[in-house]
C-alpha positions as CSV (number, residue, x, y, z in Angstrom):
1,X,-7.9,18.5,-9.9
2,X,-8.7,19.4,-13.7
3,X,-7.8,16.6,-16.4
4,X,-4.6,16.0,-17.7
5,X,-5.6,16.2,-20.8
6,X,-7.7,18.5,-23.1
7,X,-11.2,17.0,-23.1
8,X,-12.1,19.2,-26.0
9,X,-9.7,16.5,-28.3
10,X,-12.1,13.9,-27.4
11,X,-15.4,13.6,-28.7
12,X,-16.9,14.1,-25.0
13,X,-20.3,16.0,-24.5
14,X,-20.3,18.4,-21.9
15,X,-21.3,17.7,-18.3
16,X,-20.7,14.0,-19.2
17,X,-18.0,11.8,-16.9
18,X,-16.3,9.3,-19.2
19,X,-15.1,6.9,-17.0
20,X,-15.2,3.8,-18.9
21,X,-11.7,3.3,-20.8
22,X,-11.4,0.0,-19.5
23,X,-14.3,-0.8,-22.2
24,X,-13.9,2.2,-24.6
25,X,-12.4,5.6,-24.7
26,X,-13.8,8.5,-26.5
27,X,-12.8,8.8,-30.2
28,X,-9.8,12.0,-30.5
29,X,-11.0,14.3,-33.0
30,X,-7.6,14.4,-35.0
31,X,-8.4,10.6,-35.8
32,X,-11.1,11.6,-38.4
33,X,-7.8,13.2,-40.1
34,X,-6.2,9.8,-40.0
35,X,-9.5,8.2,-41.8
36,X,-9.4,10.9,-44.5
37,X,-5.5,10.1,-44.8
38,X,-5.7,6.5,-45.0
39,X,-8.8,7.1,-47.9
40,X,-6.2,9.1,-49.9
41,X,-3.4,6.6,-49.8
42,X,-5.6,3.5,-50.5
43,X,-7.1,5.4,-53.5
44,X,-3.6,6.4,-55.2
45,X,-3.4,2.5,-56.4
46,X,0.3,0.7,-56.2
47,X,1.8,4.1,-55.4
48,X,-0.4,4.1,-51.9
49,X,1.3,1.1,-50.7
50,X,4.6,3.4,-50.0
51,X,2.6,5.9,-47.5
52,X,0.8,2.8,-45.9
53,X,3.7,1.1,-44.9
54,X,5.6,4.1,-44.0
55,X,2.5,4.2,-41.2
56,X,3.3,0.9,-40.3
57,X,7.1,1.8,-39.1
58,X,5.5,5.2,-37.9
59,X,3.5,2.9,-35.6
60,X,6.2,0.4,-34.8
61,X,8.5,3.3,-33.4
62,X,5.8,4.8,-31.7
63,X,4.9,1.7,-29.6
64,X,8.4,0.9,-29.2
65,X,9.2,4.0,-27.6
66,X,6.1,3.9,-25.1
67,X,7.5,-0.2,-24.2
68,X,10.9,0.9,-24.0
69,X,11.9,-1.8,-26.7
70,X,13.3,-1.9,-29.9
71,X,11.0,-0.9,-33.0
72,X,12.3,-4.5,-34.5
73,X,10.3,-6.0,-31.3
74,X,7.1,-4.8,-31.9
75,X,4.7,-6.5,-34.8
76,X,1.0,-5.6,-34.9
77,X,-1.8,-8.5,-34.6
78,X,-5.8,-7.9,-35.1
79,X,-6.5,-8.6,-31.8
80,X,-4.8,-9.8,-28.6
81,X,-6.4,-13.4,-28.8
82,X,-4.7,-14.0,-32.4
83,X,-1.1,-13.1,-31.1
84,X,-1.7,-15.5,-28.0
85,X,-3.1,-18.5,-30.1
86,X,0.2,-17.8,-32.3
87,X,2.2,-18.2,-29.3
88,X,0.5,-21.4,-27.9
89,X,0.6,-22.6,-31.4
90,X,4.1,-22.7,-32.0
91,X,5.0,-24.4,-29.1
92,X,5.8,-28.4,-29.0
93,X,3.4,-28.8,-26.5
94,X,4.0,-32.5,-24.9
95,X,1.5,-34.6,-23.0
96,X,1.3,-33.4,-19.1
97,X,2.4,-30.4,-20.2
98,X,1.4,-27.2,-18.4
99,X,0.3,-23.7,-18.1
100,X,-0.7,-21.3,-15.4
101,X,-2.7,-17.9,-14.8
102,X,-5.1,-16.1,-12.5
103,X,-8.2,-18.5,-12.5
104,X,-10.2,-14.9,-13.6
105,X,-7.4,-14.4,-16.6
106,X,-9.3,-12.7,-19.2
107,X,-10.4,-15.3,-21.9
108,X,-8.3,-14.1,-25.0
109,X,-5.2,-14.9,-22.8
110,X,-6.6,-18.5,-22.1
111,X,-8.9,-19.8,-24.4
112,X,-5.9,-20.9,-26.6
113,X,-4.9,-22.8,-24.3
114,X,-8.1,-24.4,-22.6
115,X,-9.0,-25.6,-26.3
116,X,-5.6,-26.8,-27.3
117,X,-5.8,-30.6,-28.4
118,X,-3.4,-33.2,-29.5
119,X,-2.5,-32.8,-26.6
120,X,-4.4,-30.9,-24.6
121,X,-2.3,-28.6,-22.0
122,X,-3.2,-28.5,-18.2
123,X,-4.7,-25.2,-16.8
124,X,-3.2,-24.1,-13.2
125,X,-4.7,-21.6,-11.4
126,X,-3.2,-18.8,-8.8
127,X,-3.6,-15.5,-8.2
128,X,-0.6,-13.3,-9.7
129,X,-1.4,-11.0,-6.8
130,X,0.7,-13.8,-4.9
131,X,3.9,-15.0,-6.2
132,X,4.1,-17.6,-3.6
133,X,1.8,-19.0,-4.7
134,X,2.2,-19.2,-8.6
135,X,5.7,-20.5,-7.2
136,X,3.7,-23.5,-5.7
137,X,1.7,-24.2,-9.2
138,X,4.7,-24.5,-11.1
139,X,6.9,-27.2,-12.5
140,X,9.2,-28.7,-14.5
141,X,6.3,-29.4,-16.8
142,X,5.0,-25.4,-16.8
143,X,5.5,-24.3,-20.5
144,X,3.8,-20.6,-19.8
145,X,3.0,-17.9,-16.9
146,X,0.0,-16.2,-18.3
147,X,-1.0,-12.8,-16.7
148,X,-2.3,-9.6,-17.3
149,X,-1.0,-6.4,-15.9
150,X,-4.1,-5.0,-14.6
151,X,-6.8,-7.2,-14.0
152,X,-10.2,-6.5,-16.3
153,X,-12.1,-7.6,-13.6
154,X,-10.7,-5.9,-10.0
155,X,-8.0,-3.6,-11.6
156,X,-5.6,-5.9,-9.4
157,X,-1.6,-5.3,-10.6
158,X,0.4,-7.8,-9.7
159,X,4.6,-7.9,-9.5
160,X,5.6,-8.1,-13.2
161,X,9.2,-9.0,-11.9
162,X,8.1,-11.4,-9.7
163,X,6.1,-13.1,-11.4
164,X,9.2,-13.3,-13.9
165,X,11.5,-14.7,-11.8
166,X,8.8,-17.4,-11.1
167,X,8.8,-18.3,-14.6
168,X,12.5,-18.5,-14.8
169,X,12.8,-20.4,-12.3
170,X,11.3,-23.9,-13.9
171,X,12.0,-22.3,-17.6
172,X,8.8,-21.2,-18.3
173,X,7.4,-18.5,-20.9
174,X,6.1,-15.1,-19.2
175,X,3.1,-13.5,-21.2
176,X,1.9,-10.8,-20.3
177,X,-1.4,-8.9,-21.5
178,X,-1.0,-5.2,-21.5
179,X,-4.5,-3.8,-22.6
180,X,-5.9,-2.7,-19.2
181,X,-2.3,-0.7,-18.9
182,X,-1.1,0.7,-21.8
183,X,-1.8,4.4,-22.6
184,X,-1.7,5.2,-18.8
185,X,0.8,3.6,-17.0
186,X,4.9,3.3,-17.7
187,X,5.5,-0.2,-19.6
188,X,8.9,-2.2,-19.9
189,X,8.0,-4.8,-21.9
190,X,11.0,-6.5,-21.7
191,X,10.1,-8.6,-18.9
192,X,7.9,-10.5,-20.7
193,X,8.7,-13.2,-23.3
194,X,5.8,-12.0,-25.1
195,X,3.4,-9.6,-24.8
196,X,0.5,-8.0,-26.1
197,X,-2.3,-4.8,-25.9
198,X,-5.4,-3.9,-27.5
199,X,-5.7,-0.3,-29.0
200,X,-8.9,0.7,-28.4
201,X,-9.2,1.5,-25.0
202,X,-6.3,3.6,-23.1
203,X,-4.5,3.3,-26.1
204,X,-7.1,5.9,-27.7
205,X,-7.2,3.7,-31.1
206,X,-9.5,1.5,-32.6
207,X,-10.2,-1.8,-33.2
208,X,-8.8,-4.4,-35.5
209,X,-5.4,-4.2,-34.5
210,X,-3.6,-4.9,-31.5
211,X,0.2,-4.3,-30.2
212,X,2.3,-7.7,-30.5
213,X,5.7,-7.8,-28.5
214,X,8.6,-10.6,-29.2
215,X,11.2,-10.5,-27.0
216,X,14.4,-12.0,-29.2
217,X,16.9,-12.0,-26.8
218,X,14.7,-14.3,-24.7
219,X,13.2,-16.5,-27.6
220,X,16.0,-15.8,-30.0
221,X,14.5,-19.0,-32.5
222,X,10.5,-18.4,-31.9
223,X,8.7,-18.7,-35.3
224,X,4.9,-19.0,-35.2
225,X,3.4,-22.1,-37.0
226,X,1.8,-20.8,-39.7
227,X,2.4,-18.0,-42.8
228,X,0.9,-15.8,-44.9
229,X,2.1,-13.5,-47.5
230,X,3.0,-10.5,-45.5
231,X,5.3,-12.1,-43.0
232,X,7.5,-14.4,-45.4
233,X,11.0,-13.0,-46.1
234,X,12.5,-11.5,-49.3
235,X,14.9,-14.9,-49.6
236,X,11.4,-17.1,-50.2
237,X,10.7,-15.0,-53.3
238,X,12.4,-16.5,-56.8
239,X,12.1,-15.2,-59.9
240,X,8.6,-13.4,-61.0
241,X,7.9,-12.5,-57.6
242,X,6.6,-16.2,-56.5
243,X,7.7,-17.7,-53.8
244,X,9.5,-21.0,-53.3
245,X,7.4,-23.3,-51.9
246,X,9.8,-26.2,-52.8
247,X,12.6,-24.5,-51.2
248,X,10.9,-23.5,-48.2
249,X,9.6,-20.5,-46.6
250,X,11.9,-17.6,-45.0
251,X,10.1,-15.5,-42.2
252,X,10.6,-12.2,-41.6
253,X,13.4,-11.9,-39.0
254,X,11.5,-9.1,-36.5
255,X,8.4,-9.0,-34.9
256,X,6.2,-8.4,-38.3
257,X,6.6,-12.3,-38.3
258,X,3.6,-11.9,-36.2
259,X,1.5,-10.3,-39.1
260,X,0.8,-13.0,-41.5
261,X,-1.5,-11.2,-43.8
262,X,-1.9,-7.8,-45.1
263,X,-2.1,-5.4,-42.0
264,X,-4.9,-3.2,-41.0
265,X,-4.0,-0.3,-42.2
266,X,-6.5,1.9,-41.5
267,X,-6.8,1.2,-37.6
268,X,-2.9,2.0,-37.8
269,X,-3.3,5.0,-39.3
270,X,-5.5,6.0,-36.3
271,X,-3.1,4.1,-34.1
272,X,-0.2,6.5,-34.6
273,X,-2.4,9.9,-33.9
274,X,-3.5,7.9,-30.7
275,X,0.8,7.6,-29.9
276,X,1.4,10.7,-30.9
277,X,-1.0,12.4,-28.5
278,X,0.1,10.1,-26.0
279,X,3.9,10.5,-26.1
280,X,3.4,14.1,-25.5
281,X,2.4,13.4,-22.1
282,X,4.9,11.6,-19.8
283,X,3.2,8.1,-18.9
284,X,4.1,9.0,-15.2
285,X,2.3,11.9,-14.8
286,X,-0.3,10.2,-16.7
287,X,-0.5,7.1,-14.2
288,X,-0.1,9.8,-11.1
289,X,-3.1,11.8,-12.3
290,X,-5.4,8.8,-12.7
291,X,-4.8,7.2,-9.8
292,X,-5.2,10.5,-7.7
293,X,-8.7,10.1,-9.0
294,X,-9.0,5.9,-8.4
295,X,-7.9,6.8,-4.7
296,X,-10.1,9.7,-4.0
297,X,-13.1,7.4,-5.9
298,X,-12.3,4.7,-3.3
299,X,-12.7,7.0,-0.7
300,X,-15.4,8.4,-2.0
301,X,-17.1,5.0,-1.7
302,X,-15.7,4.2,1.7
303,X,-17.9,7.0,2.5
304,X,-21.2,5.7,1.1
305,X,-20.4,2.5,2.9
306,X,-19.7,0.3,-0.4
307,X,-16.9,-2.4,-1.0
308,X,-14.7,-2.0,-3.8
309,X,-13.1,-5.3,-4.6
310,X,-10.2,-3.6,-6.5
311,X,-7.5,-3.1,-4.4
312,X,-6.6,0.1,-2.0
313,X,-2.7,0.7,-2.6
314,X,-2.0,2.6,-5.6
315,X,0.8,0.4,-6.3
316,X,-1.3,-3.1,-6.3
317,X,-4.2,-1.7,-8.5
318,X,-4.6,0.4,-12.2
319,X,-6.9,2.9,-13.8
320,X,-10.2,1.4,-12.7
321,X,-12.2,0.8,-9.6
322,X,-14.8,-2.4,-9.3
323,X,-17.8,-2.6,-7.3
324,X,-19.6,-6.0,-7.4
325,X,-23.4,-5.7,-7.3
326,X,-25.8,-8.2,-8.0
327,X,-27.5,-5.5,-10.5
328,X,-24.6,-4.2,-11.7
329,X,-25.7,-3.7,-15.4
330,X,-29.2,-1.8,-14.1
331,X,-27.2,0.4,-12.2
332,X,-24.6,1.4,-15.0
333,X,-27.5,2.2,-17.4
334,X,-29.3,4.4,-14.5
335,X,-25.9,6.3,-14.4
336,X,-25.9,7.0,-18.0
337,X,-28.8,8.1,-18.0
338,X,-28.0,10.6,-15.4
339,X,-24.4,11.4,-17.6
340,X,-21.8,9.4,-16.4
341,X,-20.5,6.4,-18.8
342,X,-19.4,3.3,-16.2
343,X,-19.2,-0.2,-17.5
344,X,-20.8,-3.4,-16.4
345,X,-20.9,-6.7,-16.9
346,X,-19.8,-10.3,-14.8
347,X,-21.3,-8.6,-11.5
348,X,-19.5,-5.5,-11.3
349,X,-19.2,-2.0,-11.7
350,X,-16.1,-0.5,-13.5
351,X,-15.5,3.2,-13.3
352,X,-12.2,4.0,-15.5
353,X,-10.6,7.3,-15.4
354,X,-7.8,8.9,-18.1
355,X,-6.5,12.0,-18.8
356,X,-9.3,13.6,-19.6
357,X,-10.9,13.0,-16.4
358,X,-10.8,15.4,-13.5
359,X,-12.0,15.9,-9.7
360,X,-15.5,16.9,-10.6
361,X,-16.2,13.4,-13.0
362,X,-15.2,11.9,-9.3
363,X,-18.0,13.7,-7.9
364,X,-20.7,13.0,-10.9
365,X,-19.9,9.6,-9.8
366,X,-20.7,9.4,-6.2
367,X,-23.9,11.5,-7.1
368,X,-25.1,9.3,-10.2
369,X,-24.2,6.2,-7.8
370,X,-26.4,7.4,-4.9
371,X,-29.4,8.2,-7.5
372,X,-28.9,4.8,-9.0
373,X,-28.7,2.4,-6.2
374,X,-31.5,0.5,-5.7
């Protein structure tokens, strides 16, 4: 099976498996064009602000269109932990209050709410892998169902829509952390409340921004509790261009309420050659191809005699397969020494495949793996 995509657009030595987009991609070539773009445009002075935010939209649409949600919907954060502390913070959190999530939720989707104080918000714990379960850990007093997609630790994908009708079910919020799925797998956002996705790993951007959903026909009236310049409406503006302070501050009405100062501009610029390569494949055939390789991986492993704690139905797991070793990290750097670029870290080995990957990076794998077990 040869890669989906055209590993010559990547910045991807030869004889090298690049299985580690749960951590990082490879850079796309075309994105140095974006760079040189975004250095023209910031240099042409008040006249560069027009292309910038033209990017912006460009951006918005082309997230939109991979979420299946309205452009309006879709603001941009710097980073996935920002857009969730703006959700936790605008609620009117009440004493006994609660929230719940996988007790292995990745820390930018809980840390907001494990330091919340005055008052402080009670942390429930279930796997998302079992509705039943999240069923039994929720209440009247549950505020917020926070999961992620695909798991960062075991790849795990739980049921999206049953963990929605959980929520709904006591009136709870649904967020949902998108970064270990977006860029390979088919997304419908709309069955979150919120939602949100780093860009720098299958999304094929960078850092310093970060996808930020807000679904208003669920949370019609959400406003996050703080402003900045960017994400105050045209009706707070009097005379002079100052806004009135006195009179109180309008937010934008869409989803760029989420970006309170000036946006990052240049990881956007990179962040629409990322879509743009991206919508030319079919997120289908992109999730089919990958998983081919997670499955025959898995197998592969069966075959050595080691566990994988990700789990073995294509439809329960994503893009990456785990392997928890006590000496994980040794092992990933023995493999990169020997050409193929895994990820460690918290006791595990994550191999990662996309597009560009192909049938033989399965088989640099199992040999690297064999050559670098101790």
């Amino acid at each position: 099976m040869t890669p989906l995509f055209n590993p010559a657009d990547f910045h991807l030595p030869a004889g090298v498996a690049h299985v580690c987009a749960a951590g990082e991609t490879p850079f796309l070539k075309r994105h140095e064009a974006a760079f040189q773009a975004y250095a023209r445009d910031k240099s042409l002075g008040h006249r560069g602000r027009a292309p910038q935010e033209a990017q912006i939209q460009r951006a918005r649409e082309g997230a939109a269109a991979l979420w299946g949600v309205p452009a309006e919907e879709i603001g941009f954060v710097s980073n996935v932990v920002e857009g969730v502390a703006m959700v936790v913070e605008s609620l009117d959190w009440q004493p006994g209050d609660n929230a719940v999530m996988d007790p292995d939720e990745y820390p930018s989707d809980v840390g907001p709410l494990a330091l919340r104080r005055n008052p402080s918000v009670e942390l429930r714990f279930a796997s998302p892998m079992d509705p039943a379960a999240m069923a039994a850990r929720v209440d009247a007093r549950t505020r917020m169902i926070v999961v992620s997609a695909v798991s960062y630790l075991n790849a795990q994908r739980p049921d999206l829509l049953a963990l929605r009708r959980v929520a709904d079910s006591v009136g709870a919020l649904l967020l949902v952390d998108y970064t270990q799925g977006a860029g390979w797998m088919p997304i419908a956002a709309s069955v979150a409340d919120f939602a949100f996705s780093a860009c720098y790993k299958w999304m094929l951007g960078t850092t310093g921004v970060a996808i930020a959903y807000w679904n208003r026909a669920r949370q019609p009236g959400w406003a996050p509790a703080s402003a900045g310049w960017f994400n105050i409406s045209g009706n707070s503006i009097i005379g002079g261009g100052r806004p009135d302070y006195a009179g109180g501050l309008v937010l934008k009405p869409d989803a760029m309420r989420f970006t309170r100062g000036n946006p990052a501009h240049a990881p956007i610029y990179v962040l629409n050659e990322a879509l743009d390569y991206l919508r030319a494949h079919e997120m289908a055939a992109v999730q089919a191809h990958v998983q081919r390789l997670t499955t025959a991986l898995l197998g592969r492993l069966d075959a050595m005699g080691l566990a994988s704690t990700t789990p073995r139905e294509p439809a329960r797991h994503g893009a990456s397969v785990c392997v928890e070793h006590a000496q994980a990290d040794a092992i990933v750097e023995a493999m990169y020494d020997r050409g193929v670029r895994a990820w460690g870290g918290r006791g595990r080995i994550r191999f990662s495949f996309h597009g560009y990957n192909g049938l033989e990076d399965v088989a640099r794998i199992e040999a690297a793996l064999r050559a670098s077990l101790p």
